[in-house]
FIFIVEX-96804 format. One record per residue (C-alpha): residue number from 0; residue in one letter; x, y, z. Coordinates in steps of 0.1 Angstrom, whole numbers, plus 5000, padded with zeros to 4 digits. Last residue first. Example, Ala and Ser with C-alpha at 12.3 -4.5 7.8 and 13.67 -1.06 7.14 Angstrom:
! FIFIVEX-96804
<r resi="1" resn="S" xx="5137" yy="4989" zz="5071"/>
<r resi="0" resn="A" xx="5123" yy="4955" zz="5078"/>
! end
This chain:
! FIFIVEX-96804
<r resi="296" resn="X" xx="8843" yy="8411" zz="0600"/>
<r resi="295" resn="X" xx="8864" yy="8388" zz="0618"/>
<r resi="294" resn="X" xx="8888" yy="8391" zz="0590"/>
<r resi="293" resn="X" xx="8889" yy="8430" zz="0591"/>
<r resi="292" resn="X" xx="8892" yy="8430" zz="0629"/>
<r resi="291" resn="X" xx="8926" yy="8406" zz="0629"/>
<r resi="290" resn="X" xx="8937" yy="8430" zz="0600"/>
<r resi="289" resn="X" xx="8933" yy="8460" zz="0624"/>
<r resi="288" resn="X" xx="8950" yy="8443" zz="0651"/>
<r resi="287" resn="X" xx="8979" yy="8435" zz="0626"/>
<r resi="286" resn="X" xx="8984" yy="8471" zz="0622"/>
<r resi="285" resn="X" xx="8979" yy="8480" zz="0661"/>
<r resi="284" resn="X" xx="9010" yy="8455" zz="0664"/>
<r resi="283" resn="X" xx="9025" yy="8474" zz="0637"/>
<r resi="282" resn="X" xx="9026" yy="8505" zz="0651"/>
<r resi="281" resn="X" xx="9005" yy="8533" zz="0634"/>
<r resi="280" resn="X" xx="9017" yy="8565" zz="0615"/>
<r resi="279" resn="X" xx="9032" yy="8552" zz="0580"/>
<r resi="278" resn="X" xx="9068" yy="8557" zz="0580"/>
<r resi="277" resn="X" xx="9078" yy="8570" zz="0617"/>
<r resi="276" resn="X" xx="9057" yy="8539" zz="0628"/>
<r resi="275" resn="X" xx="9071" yy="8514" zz="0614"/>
<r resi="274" resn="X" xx="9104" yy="8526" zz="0619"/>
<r resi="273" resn="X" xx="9098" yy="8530" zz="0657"/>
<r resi="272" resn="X" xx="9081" yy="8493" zz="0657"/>
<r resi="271" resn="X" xx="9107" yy="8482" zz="0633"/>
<r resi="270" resn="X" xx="9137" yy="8494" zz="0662"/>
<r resi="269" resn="X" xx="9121" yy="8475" zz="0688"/>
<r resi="268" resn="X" xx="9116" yy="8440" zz="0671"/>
<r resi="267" resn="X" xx="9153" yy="8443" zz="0666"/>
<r resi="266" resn="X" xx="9178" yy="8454" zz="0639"/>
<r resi="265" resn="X" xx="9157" yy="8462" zz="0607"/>
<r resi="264" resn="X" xx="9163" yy="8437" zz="0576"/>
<r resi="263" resn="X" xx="9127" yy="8435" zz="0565"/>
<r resi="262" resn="X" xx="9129" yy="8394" zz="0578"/>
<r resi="261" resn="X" xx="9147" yy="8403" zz="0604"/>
<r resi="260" resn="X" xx="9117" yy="8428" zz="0624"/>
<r resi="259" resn="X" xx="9091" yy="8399" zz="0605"/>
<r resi="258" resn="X" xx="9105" yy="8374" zz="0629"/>
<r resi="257" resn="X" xx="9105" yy="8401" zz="0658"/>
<r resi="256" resn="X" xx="9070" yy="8412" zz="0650"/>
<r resi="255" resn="X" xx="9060" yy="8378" zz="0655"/>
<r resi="254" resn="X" xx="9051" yy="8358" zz="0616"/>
<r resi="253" resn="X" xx="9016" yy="8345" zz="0616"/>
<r resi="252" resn="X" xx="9008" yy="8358" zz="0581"/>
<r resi="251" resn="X" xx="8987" yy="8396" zz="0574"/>
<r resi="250" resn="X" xx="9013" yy="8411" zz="0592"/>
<r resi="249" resn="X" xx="9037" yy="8399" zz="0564"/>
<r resi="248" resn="X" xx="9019" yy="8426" zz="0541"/>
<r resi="247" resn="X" xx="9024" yy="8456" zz="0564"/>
<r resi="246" resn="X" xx="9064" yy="8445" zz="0570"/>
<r resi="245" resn="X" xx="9070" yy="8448" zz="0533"/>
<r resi="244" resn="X" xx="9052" yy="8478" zz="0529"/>
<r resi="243" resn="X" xx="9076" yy="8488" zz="0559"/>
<r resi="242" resn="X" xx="9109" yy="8480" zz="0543"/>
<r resi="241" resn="X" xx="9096" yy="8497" zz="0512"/>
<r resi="240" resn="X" xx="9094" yy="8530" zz="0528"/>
<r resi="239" resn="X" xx="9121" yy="8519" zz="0551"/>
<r resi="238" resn="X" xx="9148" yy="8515" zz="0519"/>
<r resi="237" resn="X" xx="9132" yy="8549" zz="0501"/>
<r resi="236" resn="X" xx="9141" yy="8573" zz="0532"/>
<r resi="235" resn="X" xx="9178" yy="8556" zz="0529"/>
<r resi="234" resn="X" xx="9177" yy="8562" zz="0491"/>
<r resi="233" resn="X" xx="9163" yy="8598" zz="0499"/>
<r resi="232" resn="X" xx="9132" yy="8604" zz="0485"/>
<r resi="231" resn="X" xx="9121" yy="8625" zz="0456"/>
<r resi="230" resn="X" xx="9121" yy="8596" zz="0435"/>
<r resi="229" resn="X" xx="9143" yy="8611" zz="0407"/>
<r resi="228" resn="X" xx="9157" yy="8644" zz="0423"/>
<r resi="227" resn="X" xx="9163" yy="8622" zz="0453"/>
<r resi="226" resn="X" xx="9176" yy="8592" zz="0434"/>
<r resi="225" resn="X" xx="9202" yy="8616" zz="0410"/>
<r resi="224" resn="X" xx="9213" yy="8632" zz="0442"/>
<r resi="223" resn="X" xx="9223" yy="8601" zz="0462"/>
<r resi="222" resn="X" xx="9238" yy="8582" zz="0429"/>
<r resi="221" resn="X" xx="9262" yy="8611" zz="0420"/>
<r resi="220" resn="X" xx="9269" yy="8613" zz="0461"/>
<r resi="219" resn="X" xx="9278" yy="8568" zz="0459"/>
<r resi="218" resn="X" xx="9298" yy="8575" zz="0423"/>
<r resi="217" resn="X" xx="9278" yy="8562" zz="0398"/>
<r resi="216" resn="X" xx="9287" yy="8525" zz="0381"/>
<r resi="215" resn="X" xx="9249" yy="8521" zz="0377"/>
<r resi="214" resn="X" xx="9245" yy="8490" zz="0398"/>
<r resi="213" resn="X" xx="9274" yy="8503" zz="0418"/>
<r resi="212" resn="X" xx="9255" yy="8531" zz="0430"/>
<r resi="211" resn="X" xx="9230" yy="8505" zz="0449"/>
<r resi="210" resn="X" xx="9256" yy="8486" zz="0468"/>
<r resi="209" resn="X" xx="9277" yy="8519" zz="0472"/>
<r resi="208" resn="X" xx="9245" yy="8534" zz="0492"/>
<r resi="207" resn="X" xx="9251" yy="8503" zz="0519"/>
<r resi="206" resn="X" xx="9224" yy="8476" zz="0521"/>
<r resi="205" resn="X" xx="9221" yy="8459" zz="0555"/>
<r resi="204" resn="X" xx="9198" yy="8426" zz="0540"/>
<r resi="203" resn="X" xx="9166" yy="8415" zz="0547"/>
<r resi="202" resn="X" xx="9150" yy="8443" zz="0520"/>
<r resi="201" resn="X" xx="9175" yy="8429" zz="0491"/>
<r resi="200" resn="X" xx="9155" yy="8415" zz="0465"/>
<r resi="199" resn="X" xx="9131" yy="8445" zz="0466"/>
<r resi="198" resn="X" xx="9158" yy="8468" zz="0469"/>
<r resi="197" resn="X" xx="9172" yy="8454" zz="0438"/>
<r resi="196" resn="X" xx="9144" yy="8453" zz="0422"/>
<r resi="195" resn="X" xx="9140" yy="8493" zz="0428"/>
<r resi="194" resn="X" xx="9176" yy="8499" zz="0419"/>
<r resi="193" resn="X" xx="9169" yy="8484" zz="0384"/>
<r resi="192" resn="X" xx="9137" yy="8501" zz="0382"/>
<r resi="191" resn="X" xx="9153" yy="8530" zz="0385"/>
<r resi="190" resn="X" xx="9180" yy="8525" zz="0360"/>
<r resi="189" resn="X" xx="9154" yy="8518" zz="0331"/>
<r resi="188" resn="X" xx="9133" yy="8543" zz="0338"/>
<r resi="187" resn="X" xx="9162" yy="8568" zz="0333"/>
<r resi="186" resn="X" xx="9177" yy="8583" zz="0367"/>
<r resi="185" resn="X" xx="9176" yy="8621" zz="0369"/>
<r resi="184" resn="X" xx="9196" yy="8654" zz="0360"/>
<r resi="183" resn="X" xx="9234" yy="8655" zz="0374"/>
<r resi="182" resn="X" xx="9234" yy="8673" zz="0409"/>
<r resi="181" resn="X" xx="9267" yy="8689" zz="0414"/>
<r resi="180" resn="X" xx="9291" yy="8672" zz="0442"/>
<r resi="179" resn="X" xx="9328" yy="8676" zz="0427"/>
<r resi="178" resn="X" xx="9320" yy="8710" zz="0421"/>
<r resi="177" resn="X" xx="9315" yy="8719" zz="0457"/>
<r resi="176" resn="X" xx="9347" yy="8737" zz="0465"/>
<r resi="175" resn="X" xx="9346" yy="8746" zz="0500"/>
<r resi="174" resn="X" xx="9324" yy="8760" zz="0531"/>
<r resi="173" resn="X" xx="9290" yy="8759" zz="0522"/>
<r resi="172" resn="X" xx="9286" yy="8737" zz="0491"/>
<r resi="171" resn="X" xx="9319" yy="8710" zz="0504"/>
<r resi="170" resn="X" xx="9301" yy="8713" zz="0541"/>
<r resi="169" resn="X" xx="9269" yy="8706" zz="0529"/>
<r resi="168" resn="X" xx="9277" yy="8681" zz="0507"/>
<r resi="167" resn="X" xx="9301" yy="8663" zz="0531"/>
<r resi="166" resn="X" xx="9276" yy="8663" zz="0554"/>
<r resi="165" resn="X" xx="9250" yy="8648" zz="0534"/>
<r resi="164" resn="X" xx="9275" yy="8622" zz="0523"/>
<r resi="163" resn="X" xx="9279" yy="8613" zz="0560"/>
<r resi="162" resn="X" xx="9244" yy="8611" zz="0566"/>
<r resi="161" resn="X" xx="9234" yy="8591" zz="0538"/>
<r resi="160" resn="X" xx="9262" yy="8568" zz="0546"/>
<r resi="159" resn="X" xx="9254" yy="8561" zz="0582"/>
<r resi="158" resn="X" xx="9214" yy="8556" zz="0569"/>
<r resi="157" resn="X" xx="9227" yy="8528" zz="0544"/>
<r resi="156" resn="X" xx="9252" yy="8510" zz="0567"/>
<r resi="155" resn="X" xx="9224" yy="8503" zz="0592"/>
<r resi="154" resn="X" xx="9198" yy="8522" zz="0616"/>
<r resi="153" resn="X" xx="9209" yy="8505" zz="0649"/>
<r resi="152" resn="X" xx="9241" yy="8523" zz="0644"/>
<r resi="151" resn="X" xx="9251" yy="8514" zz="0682"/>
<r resi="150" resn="X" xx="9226" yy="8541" zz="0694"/>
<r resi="149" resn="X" xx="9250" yy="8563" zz="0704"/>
<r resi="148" resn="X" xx="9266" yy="8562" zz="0668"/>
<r resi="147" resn="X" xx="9229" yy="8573" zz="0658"/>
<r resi="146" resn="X" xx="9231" yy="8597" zz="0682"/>
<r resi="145" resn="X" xx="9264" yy="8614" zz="0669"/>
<r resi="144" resn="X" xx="9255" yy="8610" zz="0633"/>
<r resi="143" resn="X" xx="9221" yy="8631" zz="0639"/>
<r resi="142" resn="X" xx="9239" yy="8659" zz="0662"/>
<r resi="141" resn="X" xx="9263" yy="8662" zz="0631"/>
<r resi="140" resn="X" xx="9237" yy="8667" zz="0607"/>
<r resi="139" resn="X" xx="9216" yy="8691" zz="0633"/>
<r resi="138" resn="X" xx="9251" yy="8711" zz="0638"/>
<r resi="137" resn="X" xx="9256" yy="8718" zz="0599"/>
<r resi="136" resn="X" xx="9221" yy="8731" zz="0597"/>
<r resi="135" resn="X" xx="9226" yy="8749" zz="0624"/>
<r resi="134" resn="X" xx="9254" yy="8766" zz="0617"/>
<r resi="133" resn="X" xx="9281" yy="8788" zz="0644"/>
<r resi="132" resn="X" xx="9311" yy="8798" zz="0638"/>
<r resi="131" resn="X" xx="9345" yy="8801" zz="0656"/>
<r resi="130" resn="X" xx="9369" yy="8796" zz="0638"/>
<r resi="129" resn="X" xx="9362" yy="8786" zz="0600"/>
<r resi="128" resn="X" xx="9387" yy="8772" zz="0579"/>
<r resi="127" resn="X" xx="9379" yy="8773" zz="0544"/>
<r resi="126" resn="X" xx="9370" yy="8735" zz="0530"/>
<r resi="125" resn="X" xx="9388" yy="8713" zz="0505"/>
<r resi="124" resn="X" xx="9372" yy="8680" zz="0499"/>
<r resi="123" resn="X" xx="9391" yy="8657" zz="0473"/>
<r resi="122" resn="X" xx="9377" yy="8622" zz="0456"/>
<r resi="121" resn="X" xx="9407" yy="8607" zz="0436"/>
<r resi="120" resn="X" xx="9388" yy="8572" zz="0431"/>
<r resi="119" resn="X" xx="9351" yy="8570" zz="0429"/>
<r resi="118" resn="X" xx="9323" yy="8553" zz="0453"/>
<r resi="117" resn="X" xx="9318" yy="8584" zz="0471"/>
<r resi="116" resn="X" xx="9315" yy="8568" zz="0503"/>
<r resi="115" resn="X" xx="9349" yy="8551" zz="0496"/>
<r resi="114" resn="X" xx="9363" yy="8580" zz="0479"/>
<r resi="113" resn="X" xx="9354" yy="8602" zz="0514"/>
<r resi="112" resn="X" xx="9371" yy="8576" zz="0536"/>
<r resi="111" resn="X" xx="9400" yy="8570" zz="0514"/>
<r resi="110" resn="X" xx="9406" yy="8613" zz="0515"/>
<r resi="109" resn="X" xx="9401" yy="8616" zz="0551"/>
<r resi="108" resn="X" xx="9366" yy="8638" zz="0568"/>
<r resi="107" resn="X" xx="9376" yy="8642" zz="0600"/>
<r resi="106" resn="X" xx="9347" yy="8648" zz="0626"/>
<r resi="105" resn="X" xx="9348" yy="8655" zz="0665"/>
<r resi="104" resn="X" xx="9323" yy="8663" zz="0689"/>
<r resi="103" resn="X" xx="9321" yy="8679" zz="0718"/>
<r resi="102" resn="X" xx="9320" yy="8681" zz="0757"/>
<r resi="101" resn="X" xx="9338" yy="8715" zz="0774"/>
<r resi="100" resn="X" xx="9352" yy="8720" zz="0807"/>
<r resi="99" resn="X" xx="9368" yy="8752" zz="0822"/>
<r resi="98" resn="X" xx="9402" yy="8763" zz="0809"/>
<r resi="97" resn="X" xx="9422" yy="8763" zz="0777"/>
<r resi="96" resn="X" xx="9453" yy="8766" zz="0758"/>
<r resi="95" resn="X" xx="9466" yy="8754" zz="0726"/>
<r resi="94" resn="X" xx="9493" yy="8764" zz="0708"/>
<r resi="93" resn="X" xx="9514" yy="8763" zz="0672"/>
<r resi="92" resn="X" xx="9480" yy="8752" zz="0652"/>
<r resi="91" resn="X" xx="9485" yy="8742" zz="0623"/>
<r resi="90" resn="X" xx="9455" yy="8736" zz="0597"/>
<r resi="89" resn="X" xx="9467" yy="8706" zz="0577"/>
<r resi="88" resn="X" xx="9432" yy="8697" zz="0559"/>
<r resi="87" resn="X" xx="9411" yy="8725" zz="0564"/>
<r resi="86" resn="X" xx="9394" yy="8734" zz="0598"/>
<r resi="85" resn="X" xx="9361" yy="8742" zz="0608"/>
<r resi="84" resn="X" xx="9356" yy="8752" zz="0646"/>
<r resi="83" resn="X" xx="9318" yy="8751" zz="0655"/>
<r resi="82" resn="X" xx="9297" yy="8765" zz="0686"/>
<r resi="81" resn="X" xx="9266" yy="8752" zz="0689"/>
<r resi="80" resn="X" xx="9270" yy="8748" zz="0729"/>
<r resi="79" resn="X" xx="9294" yy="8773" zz="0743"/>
<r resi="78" resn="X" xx="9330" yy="8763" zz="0749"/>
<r resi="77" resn="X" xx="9343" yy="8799" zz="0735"/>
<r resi="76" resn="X" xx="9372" yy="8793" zz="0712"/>
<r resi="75" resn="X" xx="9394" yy="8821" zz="0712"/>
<r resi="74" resn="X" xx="9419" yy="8829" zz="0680"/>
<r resi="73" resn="X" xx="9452" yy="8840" zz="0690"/>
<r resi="72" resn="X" xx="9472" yy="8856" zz="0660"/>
<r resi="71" resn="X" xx="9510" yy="8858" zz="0651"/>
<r resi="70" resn="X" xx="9507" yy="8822" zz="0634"/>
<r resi="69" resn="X" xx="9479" yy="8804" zz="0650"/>
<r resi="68" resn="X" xx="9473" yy="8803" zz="0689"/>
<r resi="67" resn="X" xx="9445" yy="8785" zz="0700"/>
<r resi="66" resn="X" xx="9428" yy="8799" zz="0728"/>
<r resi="65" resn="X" xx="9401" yy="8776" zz="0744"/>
<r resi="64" resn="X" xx="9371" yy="8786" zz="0762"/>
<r resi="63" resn="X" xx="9350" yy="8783" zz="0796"/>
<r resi="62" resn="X" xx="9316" yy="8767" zz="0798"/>
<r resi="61" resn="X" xx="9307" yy="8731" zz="0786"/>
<r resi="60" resn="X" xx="9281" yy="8714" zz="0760"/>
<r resi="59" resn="X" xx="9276" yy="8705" zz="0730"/>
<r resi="58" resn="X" xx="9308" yy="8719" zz="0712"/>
<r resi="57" resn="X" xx="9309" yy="8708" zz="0676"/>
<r resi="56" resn="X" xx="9345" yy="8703" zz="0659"/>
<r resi="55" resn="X" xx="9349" yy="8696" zz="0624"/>
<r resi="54" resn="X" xx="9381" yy="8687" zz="0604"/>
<r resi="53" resn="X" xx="9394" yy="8683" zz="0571"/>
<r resi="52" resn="X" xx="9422" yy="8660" zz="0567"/>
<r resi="51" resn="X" xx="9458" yy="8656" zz="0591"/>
<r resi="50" resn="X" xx="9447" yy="8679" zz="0619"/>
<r resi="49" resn="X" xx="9481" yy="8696" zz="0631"/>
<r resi="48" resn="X" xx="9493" yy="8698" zz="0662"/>
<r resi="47" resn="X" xx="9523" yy="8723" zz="0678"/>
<r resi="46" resn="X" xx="9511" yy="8725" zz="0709"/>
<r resi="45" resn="X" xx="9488" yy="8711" zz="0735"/>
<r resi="44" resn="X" xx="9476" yy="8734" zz="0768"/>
<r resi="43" resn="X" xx="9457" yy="8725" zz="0799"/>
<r resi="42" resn="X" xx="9432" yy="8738" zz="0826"/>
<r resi="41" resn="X" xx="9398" yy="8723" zz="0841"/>
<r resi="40" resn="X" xx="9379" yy="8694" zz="0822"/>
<r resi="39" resn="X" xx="9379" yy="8680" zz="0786"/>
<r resi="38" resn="X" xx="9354" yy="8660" zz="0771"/>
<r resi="37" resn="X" xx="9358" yy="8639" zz="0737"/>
<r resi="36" resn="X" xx="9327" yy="8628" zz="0717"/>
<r resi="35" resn="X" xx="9341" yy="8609" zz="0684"/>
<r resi="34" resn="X" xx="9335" yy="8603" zz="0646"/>
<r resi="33" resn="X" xx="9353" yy="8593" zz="0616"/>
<r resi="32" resn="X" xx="9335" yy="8593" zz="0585"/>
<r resi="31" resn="X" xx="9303" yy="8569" zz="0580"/>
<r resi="30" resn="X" xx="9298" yy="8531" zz="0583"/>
<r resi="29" resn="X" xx="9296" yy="8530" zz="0619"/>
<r resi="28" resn="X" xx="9304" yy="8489" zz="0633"/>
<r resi="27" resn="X" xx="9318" yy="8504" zz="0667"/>
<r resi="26" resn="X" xx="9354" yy="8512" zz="0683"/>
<r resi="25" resn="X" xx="9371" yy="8530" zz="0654"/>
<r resi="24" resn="X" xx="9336" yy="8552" zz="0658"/>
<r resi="23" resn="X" xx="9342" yy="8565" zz="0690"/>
<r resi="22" resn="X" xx="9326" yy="8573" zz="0718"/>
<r resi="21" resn="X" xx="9335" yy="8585" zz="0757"/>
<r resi="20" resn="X" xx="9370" yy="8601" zz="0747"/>
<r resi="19" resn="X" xx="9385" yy="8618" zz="0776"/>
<r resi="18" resn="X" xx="9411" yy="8645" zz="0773"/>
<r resi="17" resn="X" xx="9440" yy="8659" zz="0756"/>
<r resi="16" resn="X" xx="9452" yy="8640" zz="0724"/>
<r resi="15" resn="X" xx="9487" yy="8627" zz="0722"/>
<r resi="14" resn="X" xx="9501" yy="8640" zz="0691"/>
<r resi="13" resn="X" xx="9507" yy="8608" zz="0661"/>
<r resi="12" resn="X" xx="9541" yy="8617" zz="0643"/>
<r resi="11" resn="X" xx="9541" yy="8643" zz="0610"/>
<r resi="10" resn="X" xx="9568" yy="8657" zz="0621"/>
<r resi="9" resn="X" xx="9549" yy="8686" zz="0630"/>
<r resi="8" resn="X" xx="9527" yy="8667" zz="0657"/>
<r resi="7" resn="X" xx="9497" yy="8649" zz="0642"/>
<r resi="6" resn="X" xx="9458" yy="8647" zz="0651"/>
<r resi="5" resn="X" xx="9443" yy="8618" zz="0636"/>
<r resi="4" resn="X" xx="9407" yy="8606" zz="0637"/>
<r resi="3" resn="X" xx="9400" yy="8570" zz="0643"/>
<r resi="2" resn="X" xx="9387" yy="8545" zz="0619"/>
<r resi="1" resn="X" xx="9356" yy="8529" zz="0612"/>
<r resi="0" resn="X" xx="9356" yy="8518" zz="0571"/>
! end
């Protein structure tokens, strides 16, 4: 699914993007939308481009600003962090100018992409364009997908996808048509526990939100509402829930935290001891200390 955003000249031909890209999702094994940090420093101008799909730029750091010039009217871009620019799919901007420096990140959201998370065929976002604005929510989401990528996706397919659905919920209930992404009621019994042993089968393994959506034949957001409303957990929140009670009962058996780490499908010995303790408020080598004491006793 990585692939790299796409800004395009009028003729529909590949522009050459200003700047210095220090991450990128083409480059890594994310599982989300497309993704990069770009930096720019002292003067420049671009012009005509045009962002093939939806767009979504977060600045994170910088001072100066950028004018982008857009029919008859120049819109200013401060580089000031939490600022956003949201753009629809073929926004056109004629010119581009800017000074100072400015760090940010960069979202598309293309139409295989979004079907692929989606699990459906014919999926469509349309948003408004909004230029400058400013959203917290929206900025926390993207702040989220942009350490995670930092972090190599340490967290798995599962956690990628959650937070690139969310963001295209948000963004499609805030900003754009969101009646492609309605909550539909809740799972019957029957469905859940089917999920449920499948997890259970599957705990070792990077599980993906269209693994589990496909047992139902739901589309990947369908699924990701229905669970919440149902379990009242995320499906990614669910996964190291179980992961962890898991993990808690292998303690017990004189597996090393790294065995036990790849056993309940987390990426290192490192990453389980943060999970481990996000989930259930001890880590597990204090856990298995507490067992040790039990037994003695």
């Amino acid at each position: 699914m990585a692939r790299a955003l796409q800004i395009l000249r009028p003729d529909g031909r590949p522009a050459t993007v200003e700047g210095e890209t220090s991450l990128e999702s083409a480059c890594s094994v994310w599982q989300g939308v497309p993704i990069e940090i770009r930096s720019l420093t002292g003067r420049g101008e671009i012009g005509p481009v045009h962002s093939a799909f939806p767009s979504i730029a977060l600045c994170v750091a910088g001072h100066g600003h950028n004018d982008a010039r857009v029919g008859r009217s120049t819109i200013r871009l401060p580089f000031r962090p939490g600022t956003l620019a949201i753009s629809q799919s073929g926004f056109e901007v004629s010119r581009c100018e800017w000074q100072g420096s400015a760090e940010f990140i960069a979202i598309q959201i293309p139409p295989d992409t979004l079907s692929e998370l989606m699990y459906a065929e014919n999926e469509t976002l349309s948003l408004r364009t909004q230029m400058p604005t400013e959203d917290e929510t929206l900025s926390a989401l993207i702040m989220t997908m942009h350490e995670e990528l930092r972090r190599d996706c340490s967290s798995g397919r599962l956690f990628a996808q959650g937070l690139s659905l969310a963001l295209i919920g948000y963004l499609g209930s805030r900003y754009g048509d969101s009646a492609s992404f309605r909550t539909l009621g809740k799972l019957s019994q029957r469905d859940l526990s089917e999920v449920v042993a499948y997890v259970d089968a599957n705990l070792g393994r990077d599980v993906g939100i269209g693994d589990l959506a496909s047992l139902l034949t739901l589309s990947s957001s369908q699924f990701s509402r229905l669970f919440k409303t149902t379990v009242g957990l995320s499906p990614y929140q669910y996964l190291q829930k179980k992961r962890c009670e898991r993990a808690l009962e292998l303690l017990k058996g004189p597996d090393s935290l790294a065995q036990i780490a790849q056993k309940v499908g987390l990426s290192n010995q490192s990453h389980f001891t943060l999970v481990f303790r996000q989930v259930l408020g001890v880590t597990p080598a204090r856990a298995r200390s507490g067992f040790m004491s039990q037994g003695k006793g």
